[in-house]
CHARMM internal coordinates of N, CA and C (Angstrom, degrees):
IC EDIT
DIST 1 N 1 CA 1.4482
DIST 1 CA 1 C 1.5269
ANGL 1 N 1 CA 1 C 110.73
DIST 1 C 2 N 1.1735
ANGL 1 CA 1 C 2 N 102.93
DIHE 1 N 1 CA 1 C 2 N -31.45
DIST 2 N 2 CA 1.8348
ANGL 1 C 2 N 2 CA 102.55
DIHE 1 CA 1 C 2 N 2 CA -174.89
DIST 2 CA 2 C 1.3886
ANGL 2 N 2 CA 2 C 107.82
DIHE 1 C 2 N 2 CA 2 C -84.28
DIST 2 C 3 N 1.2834
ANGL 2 CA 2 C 3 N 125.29
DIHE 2 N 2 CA 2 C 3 N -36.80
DIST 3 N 3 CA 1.8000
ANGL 2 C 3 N 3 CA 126.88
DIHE 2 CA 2 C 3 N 3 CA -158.99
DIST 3 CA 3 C 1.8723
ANGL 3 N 3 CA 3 C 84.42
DIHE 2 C 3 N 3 CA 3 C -75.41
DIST 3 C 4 N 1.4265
ANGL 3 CA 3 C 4 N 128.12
DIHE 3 N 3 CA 3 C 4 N -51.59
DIST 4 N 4 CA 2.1090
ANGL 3 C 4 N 4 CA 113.14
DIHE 3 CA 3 C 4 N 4 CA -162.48
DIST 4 CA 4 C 1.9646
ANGL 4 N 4 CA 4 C 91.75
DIHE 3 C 4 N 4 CA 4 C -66.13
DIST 4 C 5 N 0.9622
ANGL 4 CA 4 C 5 N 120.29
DIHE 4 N 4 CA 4 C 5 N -49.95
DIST 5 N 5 CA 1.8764
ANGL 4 C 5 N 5 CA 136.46
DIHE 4 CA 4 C 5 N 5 CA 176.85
DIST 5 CA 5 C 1.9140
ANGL 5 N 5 CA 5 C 85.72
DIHE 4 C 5 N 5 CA 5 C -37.34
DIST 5 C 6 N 1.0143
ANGL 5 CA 5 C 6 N 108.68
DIHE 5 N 5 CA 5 C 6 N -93.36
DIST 6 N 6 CA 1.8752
ANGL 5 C 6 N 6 CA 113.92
DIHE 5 CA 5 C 6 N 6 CA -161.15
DIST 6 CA 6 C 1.7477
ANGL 6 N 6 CA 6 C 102.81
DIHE 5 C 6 N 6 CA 6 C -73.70
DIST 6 C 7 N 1.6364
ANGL 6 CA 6 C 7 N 123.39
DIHE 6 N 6 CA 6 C 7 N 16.18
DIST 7 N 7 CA 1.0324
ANGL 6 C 7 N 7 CA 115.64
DIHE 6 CA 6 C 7 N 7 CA 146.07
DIST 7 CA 7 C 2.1096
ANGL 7 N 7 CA 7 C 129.31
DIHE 6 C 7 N 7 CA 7 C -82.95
DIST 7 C 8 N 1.4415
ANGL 7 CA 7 C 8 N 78.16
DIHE 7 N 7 CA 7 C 8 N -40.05
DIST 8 N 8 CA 1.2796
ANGL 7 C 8 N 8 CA 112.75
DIHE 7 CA 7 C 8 N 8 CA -176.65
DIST 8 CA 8 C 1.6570
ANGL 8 N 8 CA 8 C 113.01
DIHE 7 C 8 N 8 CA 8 C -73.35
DIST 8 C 9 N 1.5041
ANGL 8 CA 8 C 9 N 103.62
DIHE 8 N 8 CA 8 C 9 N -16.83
DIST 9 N 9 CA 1.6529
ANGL 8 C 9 N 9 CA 114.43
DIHE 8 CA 8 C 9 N 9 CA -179.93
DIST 9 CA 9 C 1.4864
ANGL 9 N 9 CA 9 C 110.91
DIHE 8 C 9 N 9 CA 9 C -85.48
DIST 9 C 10 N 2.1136
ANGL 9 CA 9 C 10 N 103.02
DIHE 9 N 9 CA 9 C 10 N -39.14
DIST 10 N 10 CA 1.1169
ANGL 9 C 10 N 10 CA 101.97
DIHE 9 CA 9 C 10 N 10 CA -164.97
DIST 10 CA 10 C 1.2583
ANGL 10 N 10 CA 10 C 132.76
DIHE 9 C 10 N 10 CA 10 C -89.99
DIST 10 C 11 N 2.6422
ANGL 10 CA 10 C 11 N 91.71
DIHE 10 N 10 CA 10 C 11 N -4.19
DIST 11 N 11 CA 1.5709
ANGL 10 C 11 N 11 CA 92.47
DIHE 10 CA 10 C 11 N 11 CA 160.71
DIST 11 CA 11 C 1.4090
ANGL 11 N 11 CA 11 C 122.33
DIHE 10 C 11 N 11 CA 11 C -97.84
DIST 11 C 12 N 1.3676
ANGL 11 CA 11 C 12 N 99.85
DIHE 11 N 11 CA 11 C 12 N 0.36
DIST 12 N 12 CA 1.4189
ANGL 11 C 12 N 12 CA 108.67
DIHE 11 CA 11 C 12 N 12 CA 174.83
DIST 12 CA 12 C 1.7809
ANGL 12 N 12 CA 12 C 115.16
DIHE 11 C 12 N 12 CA 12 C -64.18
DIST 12 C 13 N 1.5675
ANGL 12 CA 12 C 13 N 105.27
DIHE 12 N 12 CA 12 C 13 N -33.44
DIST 13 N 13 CA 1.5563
ANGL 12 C 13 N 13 CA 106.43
DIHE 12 CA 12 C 13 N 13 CA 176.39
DIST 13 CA 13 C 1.4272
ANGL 13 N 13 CA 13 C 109.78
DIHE 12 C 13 N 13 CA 13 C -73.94
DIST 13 C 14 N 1.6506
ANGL 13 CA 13 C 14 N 109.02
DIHE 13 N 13 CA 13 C 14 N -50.34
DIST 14 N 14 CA 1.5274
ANGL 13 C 14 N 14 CA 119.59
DIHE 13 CA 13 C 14 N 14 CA -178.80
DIST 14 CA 14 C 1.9076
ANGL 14 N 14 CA 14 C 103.31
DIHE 13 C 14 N 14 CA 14 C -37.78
DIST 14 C 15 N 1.2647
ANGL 14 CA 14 C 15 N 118.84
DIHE 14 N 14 CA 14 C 15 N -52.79
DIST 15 N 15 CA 1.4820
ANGL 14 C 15 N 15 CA 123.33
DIHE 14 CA 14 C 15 N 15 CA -166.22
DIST 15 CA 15 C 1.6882
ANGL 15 N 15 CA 15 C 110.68
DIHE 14 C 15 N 15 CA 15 C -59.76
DIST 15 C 16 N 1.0609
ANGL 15 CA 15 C 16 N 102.00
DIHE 15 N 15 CA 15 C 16 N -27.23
DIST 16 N 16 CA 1.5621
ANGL 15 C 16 N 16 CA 123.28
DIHE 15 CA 15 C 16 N 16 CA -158.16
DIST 16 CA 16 C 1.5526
ANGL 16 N 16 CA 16 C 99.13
DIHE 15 C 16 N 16 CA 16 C -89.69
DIST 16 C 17 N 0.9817
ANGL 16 CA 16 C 17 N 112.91
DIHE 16 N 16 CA 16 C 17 N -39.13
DIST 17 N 17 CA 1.7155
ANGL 16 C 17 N 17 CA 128.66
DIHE 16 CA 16 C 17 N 17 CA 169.39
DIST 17 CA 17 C 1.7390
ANGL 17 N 17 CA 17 C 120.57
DIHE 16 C 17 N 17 CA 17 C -62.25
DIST 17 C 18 N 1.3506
ANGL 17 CA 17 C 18 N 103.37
DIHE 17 N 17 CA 17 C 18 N -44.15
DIST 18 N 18 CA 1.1470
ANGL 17 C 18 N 18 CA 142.59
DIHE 17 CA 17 C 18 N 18 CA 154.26
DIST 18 CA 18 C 1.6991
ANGL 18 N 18 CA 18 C 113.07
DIHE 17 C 18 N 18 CA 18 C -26.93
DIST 18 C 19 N 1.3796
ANGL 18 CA 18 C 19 N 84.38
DIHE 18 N 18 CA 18 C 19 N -105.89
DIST 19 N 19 CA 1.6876
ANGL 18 C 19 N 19 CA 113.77
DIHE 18 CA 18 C 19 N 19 CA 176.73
DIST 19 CA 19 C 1.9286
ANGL 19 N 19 CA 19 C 106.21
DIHE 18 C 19 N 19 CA 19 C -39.09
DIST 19 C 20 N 1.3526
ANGL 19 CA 19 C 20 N 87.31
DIHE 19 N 19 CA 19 C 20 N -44.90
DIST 20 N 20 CA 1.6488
ANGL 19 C 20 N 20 CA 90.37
DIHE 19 CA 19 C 20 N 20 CA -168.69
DIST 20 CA 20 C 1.8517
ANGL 20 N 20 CA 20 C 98.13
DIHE 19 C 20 N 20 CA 20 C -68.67
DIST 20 C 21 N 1.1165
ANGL 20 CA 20 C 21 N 108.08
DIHE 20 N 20 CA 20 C 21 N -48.05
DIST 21 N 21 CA 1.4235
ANGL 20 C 21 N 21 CA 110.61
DIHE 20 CA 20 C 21 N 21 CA 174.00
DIST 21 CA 21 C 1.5973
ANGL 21 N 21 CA 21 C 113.24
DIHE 20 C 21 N 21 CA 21 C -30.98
DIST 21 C 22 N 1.2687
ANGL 21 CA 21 C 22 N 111.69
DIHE 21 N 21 CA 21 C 22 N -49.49
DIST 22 N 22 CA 1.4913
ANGL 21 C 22 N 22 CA 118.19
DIHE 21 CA 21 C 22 N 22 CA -165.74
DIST 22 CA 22 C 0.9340
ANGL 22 N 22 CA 22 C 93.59
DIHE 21 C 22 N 22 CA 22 C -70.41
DIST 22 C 23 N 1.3436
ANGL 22 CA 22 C 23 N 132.22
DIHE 22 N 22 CA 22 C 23 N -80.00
DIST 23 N 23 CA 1.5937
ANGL 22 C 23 N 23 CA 159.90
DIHE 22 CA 22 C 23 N 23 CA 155.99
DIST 23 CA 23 C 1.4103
ANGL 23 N 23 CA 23 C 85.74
DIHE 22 C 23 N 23 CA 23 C 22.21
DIST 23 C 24 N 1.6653
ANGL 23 CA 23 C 24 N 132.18
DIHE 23 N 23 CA 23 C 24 N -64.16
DIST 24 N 24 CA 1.1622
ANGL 23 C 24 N 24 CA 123.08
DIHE 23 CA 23 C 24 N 24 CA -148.11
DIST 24 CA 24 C 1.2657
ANGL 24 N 24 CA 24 C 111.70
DIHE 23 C 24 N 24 CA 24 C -100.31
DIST 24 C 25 N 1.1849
ANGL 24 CA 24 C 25 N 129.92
DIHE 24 N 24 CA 24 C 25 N -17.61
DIST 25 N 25 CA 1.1547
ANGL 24 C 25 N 25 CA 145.50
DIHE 24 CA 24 C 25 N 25 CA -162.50
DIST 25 CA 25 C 1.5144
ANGL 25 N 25 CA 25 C 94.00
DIHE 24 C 25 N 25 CA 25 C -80.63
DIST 25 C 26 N 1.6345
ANGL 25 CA 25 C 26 N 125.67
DIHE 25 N 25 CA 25 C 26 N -52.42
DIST 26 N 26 CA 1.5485
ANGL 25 C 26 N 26 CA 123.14
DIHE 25 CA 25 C 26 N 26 CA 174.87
DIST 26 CA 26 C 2.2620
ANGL 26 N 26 CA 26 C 107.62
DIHE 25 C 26 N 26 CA 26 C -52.74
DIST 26 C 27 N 1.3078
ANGL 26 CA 26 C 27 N 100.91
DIHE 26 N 26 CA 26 C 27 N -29.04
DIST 27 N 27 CA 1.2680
ANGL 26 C 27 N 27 CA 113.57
DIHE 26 CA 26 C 27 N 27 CA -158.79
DIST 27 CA 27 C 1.3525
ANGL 27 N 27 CA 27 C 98.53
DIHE 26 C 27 N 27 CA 27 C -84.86
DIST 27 C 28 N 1.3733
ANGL 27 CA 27 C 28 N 148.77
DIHE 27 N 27 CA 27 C 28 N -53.63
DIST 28 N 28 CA 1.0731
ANGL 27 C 28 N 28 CA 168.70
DIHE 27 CA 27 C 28 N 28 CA -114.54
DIST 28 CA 28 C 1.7477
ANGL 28 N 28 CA 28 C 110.63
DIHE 27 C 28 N 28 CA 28 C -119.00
DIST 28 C 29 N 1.2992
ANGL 28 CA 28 C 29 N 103.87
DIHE 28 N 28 CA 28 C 29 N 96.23
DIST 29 N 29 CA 1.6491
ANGL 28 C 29 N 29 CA 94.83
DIHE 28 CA 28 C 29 N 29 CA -174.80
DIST 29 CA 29 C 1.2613
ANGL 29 N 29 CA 29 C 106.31
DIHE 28 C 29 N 29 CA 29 C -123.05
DIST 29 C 30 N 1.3343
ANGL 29 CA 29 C 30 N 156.38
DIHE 29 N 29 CA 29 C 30 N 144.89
DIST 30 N 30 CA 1.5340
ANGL 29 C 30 N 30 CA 160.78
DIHE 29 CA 29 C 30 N 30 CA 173.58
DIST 30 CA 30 C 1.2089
ANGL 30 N 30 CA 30 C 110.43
DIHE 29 C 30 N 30 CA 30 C -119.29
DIST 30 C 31 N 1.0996
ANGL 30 CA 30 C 31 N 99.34
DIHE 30 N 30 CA 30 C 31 N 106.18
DIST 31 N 31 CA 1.7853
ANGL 30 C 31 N 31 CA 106.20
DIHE 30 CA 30 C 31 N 31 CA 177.59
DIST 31 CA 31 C 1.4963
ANGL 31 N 31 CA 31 C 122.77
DIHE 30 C 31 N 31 CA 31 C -89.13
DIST 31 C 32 N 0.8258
ANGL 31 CA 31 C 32 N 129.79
DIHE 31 N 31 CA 31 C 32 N 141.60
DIST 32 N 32 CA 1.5798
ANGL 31 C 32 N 32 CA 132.64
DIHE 31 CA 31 C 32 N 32 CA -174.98
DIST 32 CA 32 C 1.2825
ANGL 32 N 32 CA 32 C 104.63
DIHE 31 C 32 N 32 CA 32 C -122.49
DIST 32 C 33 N 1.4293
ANGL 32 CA 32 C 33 N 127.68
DIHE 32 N 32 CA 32 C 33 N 131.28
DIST 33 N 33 CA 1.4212
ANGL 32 C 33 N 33 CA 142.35
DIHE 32 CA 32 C 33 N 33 CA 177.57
DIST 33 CA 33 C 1.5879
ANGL 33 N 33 CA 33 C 99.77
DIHE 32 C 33 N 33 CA 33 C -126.48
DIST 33 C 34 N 1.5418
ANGL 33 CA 33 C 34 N 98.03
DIHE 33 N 33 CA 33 C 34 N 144.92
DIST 34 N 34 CA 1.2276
ANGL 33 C 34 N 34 CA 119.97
DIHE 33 CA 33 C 34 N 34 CA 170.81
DIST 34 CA 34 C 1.4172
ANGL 34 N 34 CA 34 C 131.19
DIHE 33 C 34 N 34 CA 34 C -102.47
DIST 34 C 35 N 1.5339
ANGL 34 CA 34 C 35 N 104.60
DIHE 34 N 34 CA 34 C 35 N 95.56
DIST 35 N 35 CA 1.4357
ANGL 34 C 35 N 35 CA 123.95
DIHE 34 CA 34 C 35 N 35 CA -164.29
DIST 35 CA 35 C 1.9480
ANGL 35 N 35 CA 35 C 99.61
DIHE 34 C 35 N 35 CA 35 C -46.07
DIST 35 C 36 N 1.1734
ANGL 35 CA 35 C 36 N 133.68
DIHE 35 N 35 CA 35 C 36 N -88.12
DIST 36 N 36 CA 1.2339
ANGL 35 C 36 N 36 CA 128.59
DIHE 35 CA 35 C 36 N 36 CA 164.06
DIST 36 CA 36 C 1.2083
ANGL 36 N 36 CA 36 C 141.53
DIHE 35 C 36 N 36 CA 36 C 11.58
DIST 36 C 37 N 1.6396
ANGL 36 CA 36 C 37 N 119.26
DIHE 36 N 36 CA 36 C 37 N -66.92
DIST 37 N 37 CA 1.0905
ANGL 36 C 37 N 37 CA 143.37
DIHE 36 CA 36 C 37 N 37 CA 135.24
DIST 37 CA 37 C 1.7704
ANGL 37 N 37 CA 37 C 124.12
DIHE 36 C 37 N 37 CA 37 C -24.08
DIST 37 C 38 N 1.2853
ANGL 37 CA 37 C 38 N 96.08
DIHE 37 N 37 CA 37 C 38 N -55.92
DIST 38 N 38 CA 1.7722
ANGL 37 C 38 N 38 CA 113.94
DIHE 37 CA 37 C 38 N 38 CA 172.33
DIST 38 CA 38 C 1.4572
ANGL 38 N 38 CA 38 C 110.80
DIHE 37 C 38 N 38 CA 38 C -45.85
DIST 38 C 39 N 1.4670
ANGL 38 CA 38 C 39 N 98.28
DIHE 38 N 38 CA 38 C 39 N -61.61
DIST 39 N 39 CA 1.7019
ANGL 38 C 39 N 39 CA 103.00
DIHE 38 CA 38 C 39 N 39 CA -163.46
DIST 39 CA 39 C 1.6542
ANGL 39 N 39 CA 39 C 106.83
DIHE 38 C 39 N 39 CA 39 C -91.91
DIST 39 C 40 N 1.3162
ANGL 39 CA 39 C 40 N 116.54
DIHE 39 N 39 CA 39 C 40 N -0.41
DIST 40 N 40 CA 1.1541
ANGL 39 C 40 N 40 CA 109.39
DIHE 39 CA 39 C 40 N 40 CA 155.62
DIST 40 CA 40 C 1.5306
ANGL 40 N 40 CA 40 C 137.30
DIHE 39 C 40 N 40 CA 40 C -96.53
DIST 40 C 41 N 1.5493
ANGL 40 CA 40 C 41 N 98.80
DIHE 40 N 40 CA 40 C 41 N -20.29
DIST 41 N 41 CA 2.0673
ANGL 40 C 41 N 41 CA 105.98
DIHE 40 CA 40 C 41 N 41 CA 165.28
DIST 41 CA 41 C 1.4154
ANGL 41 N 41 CA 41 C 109.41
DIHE 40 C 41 N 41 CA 41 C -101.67
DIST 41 C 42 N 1.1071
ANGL 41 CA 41 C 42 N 117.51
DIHE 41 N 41 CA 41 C 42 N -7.52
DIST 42 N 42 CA 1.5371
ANGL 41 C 42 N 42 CA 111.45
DIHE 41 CA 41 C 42 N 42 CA -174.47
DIST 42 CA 42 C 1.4813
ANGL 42 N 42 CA 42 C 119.69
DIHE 41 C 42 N 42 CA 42 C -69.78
DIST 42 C 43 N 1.4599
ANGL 42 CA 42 C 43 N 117.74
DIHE 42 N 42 CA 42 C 43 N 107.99
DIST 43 N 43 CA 1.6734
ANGL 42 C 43 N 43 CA 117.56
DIHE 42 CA 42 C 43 N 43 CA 173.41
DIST 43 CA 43 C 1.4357
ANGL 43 N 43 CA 43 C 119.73
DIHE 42 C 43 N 43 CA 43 C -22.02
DIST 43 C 44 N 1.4640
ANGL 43 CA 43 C 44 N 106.22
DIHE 43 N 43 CA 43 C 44 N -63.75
DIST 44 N 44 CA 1.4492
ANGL 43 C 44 N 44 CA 129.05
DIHE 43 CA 43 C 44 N 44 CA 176.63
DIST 44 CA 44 C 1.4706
ANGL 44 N 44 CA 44 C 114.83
DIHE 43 C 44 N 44 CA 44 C -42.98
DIST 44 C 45 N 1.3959
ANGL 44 CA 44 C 45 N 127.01
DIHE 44 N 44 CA 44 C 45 N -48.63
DIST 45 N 45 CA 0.8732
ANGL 44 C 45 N 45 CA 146.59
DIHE 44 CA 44 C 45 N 45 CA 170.29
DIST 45 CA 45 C 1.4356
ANGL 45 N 45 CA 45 C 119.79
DIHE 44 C 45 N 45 CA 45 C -50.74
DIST 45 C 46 N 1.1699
ANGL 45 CA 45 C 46 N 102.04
DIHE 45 N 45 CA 45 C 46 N -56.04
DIST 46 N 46 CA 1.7554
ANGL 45 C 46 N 46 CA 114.40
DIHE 45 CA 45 C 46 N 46 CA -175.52
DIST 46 CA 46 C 1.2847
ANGL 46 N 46 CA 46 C 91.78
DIHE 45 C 46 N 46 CA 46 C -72.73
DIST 46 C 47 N 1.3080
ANGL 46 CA 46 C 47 N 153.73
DIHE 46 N 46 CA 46 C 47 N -39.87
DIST 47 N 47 CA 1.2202
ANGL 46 C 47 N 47 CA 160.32
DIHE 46 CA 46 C 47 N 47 CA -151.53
DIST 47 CA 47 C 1.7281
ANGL 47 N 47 CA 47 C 93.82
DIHE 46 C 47 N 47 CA 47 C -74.27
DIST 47 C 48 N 1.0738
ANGL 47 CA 47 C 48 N 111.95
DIHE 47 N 47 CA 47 C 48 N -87.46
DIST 48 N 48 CA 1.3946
ANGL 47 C 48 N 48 CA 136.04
DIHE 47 CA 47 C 48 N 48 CA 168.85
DIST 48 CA 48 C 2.0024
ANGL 48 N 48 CA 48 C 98.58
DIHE 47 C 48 N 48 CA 48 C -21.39
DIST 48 C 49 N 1.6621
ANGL 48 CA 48 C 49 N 105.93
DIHE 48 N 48 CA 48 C 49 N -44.19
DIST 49 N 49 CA 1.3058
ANGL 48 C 49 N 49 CA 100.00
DIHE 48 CA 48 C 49 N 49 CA -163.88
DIST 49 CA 49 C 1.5564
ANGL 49 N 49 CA 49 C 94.41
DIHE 48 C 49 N 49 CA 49 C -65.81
DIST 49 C 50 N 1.3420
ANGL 49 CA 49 C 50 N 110.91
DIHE 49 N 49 CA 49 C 50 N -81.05
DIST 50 N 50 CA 1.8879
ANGL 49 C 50 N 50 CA 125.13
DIHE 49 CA 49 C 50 N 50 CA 169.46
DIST 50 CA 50 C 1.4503
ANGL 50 N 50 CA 50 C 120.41
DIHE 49 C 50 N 50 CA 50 C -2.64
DIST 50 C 51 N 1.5945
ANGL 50 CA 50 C 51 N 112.55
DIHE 50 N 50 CA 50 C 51 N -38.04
DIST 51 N 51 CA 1.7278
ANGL 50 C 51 N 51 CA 124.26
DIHE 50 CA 50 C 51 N 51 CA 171.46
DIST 51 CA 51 C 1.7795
ANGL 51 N 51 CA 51 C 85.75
DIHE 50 C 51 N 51 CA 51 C -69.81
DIST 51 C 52 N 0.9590
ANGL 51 CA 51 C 52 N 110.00
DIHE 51 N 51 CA 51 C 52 N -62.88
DIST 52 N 52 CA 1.6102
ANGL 51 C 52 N 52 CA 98.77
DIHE 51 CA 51 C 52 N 52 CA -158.19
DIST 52 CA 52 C 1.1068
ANGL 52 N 52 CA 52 C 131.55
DIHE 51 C 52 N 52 CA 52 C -55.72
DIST 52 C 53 N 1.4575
ANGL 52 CA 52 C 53 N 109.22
DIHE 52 N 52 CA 52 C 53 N -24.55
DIST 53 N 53 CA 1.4273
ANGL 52 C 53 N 53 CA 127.03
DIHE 52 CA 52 C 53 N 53 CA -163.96
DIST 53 CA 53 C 1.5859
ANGL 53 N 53 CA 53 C 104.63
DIHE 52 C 53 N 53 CA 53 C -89.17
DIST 53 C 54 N 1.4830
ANGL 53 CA 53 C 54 N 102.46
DIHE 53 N 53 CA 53 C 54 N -22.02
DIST 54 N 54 CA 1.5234
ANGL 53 C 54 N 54 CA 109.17
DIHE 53 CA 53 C 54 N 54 CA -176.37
DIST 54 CA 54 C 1.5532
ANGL 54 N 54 CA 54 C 111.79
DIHE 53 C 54 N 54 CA 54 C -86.63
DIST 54 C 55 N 1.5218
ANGL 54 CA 54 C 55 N 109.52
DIHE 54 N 54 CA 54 C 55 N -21.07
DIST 55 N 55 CA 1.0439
ANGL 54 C 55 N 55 CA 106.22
DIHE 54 CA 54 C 55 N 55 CA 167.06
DIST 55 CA 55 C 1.8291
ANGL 55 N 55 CA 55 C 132.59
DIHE 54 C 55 N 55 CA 55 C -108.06
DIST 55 C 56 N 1.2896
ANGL 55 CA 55 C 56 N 104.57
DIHE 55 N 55 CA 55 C 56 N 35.03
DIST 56 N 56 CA 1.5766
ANGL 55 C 56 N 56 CA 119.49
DIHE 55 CA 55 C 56 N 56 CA -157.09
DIST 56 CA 56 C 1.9289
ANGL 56 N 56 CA 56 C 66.64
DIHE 55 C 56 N 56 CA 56 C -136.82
DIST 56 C 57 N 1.0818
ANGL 56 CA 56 C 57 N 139.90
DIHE 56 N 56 CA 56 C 57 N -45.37
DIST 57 N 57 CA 1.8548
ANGL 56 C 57 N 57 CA 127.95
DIHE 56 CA 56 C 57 N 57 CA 165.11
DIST 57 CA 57 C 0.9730
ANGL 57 N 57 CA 57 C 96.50
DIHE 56 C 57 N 57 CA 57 C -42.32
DIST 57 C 58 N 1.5125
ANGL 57 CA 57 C 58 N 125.03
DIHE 57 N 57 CA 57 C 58 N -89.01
DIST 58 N 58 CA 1.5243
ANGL 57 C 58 N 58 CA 119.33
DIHE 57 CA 57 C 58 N 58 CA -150.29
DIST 58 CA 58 C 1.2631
ANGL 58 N 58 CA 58 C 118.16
DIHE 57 C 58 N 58 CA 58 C -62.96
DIST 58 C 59 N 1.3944
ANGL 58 CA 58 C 59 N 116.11
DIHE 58 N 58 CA 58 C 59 N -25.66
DIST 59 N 59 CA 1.5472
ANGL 58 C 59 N 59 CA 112.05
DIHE 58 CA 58 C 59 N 59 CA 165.00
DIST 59 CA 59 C 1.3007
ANGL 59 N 59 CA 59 C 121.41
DIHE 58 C 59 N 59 CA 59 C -70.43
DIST 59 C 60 N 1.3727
ANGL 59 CA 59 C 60 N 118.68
DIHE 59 N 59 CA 59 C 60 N -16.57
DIST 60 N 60 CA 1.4201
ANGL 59 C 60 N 60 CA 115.98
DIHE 59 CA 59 C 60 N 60 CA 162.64
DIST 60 CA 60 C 1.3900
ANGL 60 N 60 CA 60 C 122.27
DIHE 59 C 60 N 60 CA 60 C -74.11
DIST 60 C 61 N 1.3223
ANGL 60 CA 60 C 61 N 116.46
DIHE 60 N 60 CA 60 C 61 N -38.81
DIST 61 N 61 CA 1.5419
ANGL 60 C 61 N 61 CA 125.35
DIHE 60 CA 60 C 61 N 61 CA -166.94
DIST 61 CA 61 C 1.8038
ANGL 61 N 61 CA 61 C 94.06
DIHE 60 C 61 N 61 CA 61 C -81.54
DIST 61 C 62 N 1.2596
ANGL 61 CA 61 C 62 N 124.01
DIHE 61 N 61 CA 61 C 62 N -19.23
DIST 62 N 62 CA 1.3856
ANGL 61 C 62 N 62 CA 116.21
DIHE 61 CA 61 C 62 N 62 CA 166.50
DIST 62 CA 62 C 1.6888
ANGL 62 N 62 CA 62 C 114.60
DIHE 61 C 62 N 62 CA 62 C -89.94
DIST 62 C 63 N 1.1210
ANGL 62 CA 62 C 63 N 125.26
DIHE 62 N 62 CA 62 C 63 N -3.70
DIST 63 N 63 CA 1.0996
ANGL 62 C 63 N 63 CA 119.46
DIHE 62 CA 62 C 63 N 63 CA 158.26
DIST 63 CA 63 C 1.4933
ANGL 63 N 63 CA 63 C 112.04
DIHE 62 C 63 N 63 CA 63 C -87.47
DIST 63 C 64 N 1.0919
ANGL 63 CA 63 C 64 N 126.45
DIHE 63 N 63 CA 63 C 64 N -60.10
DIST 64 N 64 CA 1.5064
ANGL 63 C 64 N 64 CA 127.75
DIHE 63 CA 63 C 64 N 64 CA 162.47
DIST 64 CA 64 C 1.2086
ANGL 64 N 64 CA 64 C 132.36
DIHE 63 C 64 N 64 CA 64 C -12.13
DIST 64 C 65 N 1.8529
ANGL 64 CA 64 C 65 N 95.66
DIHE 64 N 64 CA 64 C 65 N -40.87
DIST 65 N 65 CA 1.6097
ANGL 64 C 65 N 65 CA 98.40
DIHE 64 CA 64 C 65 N 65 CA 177.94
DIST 65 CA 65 C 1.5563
ANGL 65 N 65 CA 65 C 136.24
DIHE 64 C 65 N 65 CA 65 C -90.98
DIST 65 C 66 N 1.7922
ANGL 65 CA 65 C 66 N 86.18
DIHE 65 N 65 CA 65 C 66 N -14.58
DIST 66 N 66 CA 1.3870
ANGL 65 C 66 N 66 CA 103.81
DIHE 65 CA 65 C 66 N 66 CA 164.86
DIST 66 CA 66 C 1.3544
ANGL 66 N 66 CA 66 C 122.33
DIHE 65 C 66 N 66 CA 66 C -86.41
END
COOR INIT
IC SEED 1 N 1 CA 1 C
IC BUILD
């Protein structure tokens, strides 16, 4: 009585392992972004760059003068 019972359990888990496997694999997406790319097309970015650059000038032209 126990060995068809804990046969029947252990393909019943196996299936379930299974199914769920698939299950996730449709569900399951990993996206990869390209940091590089980002900070080189990004508006925001360039924006942010233009502040800096304007102020990496005047800190130059005040070192310069001293």
């Amino acid at each position: 009585m126990k060995k068809p019972f804990l046969i029947f359990f252990l393909m019943f888990l196996i299936s379930i392992f299974f199914i769920s496997y698939l299950y996730a694999e449709t569900i399951l997406k990993i996206g990869v972004f390209d940091l590089q790319r980002i900070l080189r097309e990004s508006k925001v970015i360039q924006g942010y760059r233009k502040v800096l650059e304007k102020e990496i000038e005047a800190k130059r032209k005040l070192f310069e003068e001293k």
